[in-house]
C-alpha positions as CSV (number, residue, x, y, z in Angstrom):
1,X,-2.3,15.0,-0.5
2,X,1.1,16.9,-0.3
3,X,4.2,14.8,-1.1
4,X,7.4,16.7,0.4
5,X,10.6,14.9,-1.9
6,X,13.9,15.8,0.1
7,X,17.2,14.3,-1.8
8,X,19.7,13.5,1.5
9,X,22.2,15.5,2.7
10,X,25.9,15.4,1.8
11,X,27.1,12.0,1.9
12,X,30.2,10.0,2.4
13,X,29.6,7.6,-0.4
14,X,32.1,5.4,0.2
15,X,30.8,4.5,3.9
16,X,26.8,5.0,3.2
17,X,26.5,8.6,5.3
18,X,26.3,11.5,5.9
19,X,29.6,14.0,6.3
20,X,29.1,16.5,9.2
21,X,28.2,19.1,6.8
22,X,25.8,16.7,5.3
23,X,24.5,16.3,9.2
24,X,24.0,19.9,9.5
25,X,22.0,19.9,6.0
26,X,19.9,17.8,7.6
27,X,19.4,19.7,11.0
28,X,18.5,22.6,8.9
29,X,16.0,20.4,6.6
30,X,14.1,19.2,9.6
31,X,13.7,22.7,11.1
32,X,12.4,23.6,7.9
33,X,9.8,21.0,7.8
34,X,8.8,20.8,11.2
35,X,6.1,23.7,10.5
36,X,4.7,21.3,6.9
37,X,2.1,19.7,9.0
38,X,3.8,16.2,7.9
39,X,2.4,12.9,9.0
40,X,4.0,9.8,7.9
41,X,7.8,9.8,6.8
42,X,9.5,7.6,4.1
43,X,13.0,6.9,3.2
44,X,15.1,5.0,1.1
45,X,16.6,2.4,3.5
46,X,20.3,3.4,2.2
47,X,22.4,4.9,5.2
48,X,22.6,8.4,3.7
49,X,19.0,9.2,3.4
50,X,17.7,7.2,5.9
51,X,20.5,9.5,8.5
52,X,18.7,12.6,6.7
53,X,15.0,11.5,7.3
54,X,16.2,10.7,11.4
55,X,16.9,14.5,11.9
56,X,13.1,15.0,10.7
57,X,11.6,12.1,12.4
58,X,13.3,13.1,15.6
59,X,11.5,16.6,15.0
60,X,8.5,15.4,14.3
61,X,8.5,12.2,16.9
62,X,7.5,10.1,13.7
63,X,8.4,6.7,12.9
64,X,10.7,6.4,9.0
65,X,9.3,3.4,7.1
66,X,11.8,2.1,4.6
67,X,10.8,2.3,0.9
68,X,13.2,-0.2,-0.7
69,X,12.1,1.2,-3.9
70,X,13.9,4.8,-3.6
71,X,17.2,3.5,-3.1
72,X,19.7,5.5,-5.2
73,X,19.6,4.3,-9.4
74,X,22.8,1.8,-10.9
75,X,23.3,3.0,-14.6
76,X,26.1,1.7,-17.1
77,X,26.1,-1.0,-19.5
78,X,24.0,-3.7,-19.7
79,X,26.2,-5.6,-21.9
80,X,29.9,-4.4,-21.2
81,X,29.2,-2.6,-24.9
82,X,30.5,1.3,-24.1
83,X,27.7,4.0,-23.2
84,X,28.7,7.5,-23.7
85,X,29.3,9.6,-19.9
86,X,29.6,5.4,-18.4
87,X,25.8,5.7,-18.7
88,X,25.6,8.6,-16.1
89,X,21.5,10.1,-16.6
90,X,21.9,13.7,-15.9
91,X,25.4,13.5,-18.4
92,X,23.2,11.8,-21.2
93,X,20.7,14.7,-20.7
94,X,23.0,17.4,-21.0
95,X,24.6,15.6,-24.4
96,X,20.9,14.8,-25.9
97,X,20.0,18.3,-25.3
98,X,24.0,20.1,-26.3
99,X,22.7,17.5,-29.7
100,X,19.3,19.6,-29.7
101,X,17.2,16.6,-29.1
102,X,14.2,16.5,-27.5
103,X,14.1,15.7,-24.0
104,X,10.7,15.4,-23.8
105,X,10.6,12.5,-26.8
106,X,8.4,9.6,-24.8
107,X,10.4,7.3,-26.9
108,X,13.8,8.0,-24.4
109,X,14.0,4.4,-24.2
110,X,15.2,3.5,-27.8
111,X,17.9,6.0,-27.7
112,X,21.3,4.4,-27.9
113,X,22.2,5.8,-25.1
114,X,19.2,4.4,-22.9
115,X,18.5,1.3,-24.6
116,X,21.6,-0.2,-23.0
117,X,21.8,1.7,-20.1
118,X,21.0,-0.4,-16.6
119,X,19.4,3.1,-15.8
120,X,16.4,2.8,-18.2
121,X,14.6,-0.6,-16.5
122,X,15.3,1.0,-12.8
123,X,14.0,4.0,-13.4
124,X,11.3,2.4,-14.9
125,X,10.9,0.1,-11.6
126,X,10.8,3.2,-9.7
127,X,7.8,4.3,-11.7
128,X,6.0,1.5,-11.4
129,X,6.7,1.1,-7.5
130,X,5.9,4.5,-7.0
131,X,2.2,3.6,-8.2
132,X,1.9,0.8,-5.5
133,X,2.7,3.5,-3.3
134,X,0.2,5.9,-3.9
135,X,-2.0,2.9,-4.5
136,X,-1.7,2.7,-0.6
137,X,-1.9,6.1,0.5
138,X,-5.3,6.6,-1.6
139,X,-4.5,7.6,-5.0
140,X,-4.5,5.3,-8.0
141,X,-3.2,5.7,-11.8
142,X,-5.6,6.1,-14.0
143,X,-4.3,6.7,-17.5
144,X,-1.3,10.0,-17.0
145,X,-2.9,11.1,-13.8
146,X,-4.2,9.7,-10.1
147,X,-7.8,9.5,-9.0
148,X,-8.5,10.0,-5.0
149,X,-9.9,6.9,-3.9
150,X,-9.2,8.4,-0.3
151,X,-13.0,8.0,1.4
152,X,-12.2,11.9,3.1
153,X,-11.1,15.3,1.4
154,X,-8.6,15.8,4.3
155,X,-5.4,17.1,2.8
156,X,-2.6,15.2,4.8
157,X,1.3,15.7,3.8
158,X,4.1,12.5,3.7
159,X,7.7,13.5,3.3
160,X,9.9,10.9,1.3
161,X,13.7,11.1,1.9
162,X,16.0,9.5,-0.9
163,X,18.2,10.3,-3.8
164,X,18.8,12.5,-7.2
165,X,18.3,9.8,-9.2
166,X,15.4,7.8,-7.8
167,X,13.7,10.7,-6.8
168,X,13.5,12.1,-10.3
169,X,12.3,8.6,-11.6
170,X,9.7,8.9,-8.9
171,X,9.1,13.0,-9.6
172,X,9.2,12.8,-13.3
173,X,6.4,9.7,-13.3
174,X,3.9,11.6,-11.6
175,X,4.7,14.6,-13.1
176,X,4.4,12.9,-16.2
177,X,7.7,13.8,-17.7
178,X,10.3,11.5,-19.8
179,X,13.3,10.2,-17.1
180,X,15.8,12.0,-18.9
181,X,13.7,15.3,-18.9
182,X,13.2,14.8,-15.1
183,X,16.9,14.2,-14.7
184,X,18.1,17.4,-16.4
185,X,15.1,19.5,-15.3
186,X,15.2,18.9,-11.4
187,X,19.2,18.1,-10.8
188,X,18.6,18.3,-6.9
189,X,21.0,19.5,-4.4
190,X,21.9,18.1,-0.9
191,X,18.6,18.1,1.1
192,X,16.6,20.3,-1.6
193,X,12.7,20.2,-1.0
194,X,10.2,19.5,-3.6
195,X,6.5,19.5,-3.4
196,X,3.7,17.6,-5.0
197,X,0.0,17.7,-3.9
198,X,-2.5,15.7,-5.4
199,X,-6.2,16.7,-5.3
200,X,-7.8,15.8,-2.0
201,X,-11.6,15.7,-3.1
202,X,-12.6,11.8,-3.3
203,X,-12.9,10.7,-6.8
204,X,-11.5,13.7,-8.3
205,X,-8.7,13.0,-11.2
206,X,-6.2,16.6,-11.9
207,X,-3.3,17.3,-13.0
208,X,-0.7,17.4,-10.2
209,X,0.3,20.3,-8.9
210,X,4.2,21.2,-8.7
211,X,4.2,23.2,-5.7
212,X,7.7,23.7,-4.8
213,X,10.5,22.7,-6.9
214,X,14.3,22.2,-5.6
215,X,14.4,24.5,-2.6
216,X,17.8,24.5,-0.7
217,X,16.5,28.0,1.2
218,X,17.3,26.4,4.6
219,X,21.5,26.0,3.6
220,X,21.9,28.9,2.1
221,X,22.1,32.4,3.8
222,X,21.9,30.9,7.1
223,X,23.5,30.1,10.2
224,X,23.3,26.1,9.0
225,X,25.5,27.6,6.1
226,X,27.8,29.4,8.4
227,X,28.3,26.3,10.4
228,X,29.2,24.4,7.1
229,X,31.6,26.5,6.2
230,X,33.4,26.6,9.4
């Protein structure tokens, strides 16, 4: 199984949506998919990405089923005590690594400036969601990796529309890389594309594959990026 990650497209945060650029992103990001042989779409069900994912469903004539999981990630302070960068992830992973710590440390948690940080137990929700998930599409956890428990080796592709933050929670999980990590690692732009396929055979258990990481191809030299501009 091929899962297509696709962060939304420019938002207006204040009202939940996309800007008209943003809109355009989005245009561009469902004529890009349209040829990925998708079958099922997901979305966050916050305005922004579920107004990206329409442009694809549209496309595709596909319903959008709501993950309420993906919406975006709160960080900050548990406890009103002060978090360095107002608990902000990809901030903290810059500083840990500018400190020449090790972002891959599976012990993230316990850092001071995770260990108070609302950040650490969503992203940690996110991870654990994102198992039920699979769970239902036909892949289950099994130690750092999934099994197919799929009764058929056909390879079928889901596209999941949502945000920087939840998305690496989600990414980083099956990728098997510390939150933080993910974070600094992925730092997706407005509608970039990333892939992950699964094995297909039934019973198998591998190492996920990282097909495509981050691609923002379909805004950039083009006339979607002309139009933007404009």
């Amino acid at each position: 199984m091929r899962i297509i990650f696709v962060r939304h497209g420019e938002p207006n945060y204040a009202l939940d949506c996309l800007t008209e650029r943003g809109r355009i992103q989005a245009k561009a990001a469902a004529d890009r998919l349209k040829e990925e042989g998708i079958e099922e779409i997901f979305s966050s069900p916050l305005g922004r990405a579920a107004e990206t994912a329409a442009f694809t469903a549209e496309a595709l004539n596909l319903p959008v089923k709501t993950l309420d999981f993906m919406r975006e990630l709160h960080w900050g302070s548990i406890d009103g005590t002060p978090v360095p960068a107002d608990g902000h992830p990809w901030d903290l992973a810059d500083m840990l690594a500018a400190d020449g710590r090790d972002l891959t440390d599976p012990a993230w948690r316990e850092h001071p400036y995770f260990s108070n940080n609302l950040v650490t137990a969503e992203a940690d929700c996110v991870a654990q969601k994102t198992d039920e998930w699979l769970l239902s599409l036909g892949y289950e956890r099994c130690g750092a990796y999934y099994r197919c428990v799929r009764p058929d080796d056909i390879q079928r592709t889901v596209a999941l529309f949502s945000h920087g933050g939840s998305s690496a929670a989600a990414m980083g999980h099956i990728l098997n890389l510390p939150f933080p990590y993910a974070c600094g690692l992925f730092h997706l732009e407005f509608t970039g594309i990333t892939v992950i396929r699964l094995d297909r055979n039934p019973g198998m258990q591998r190492l996920p594959c990282l097909e495509l990481a981050n691609d923002g191809r379909h805004i950039r030299g083009s006339r979607y990026h002309r139009l933007a501009d404009m």
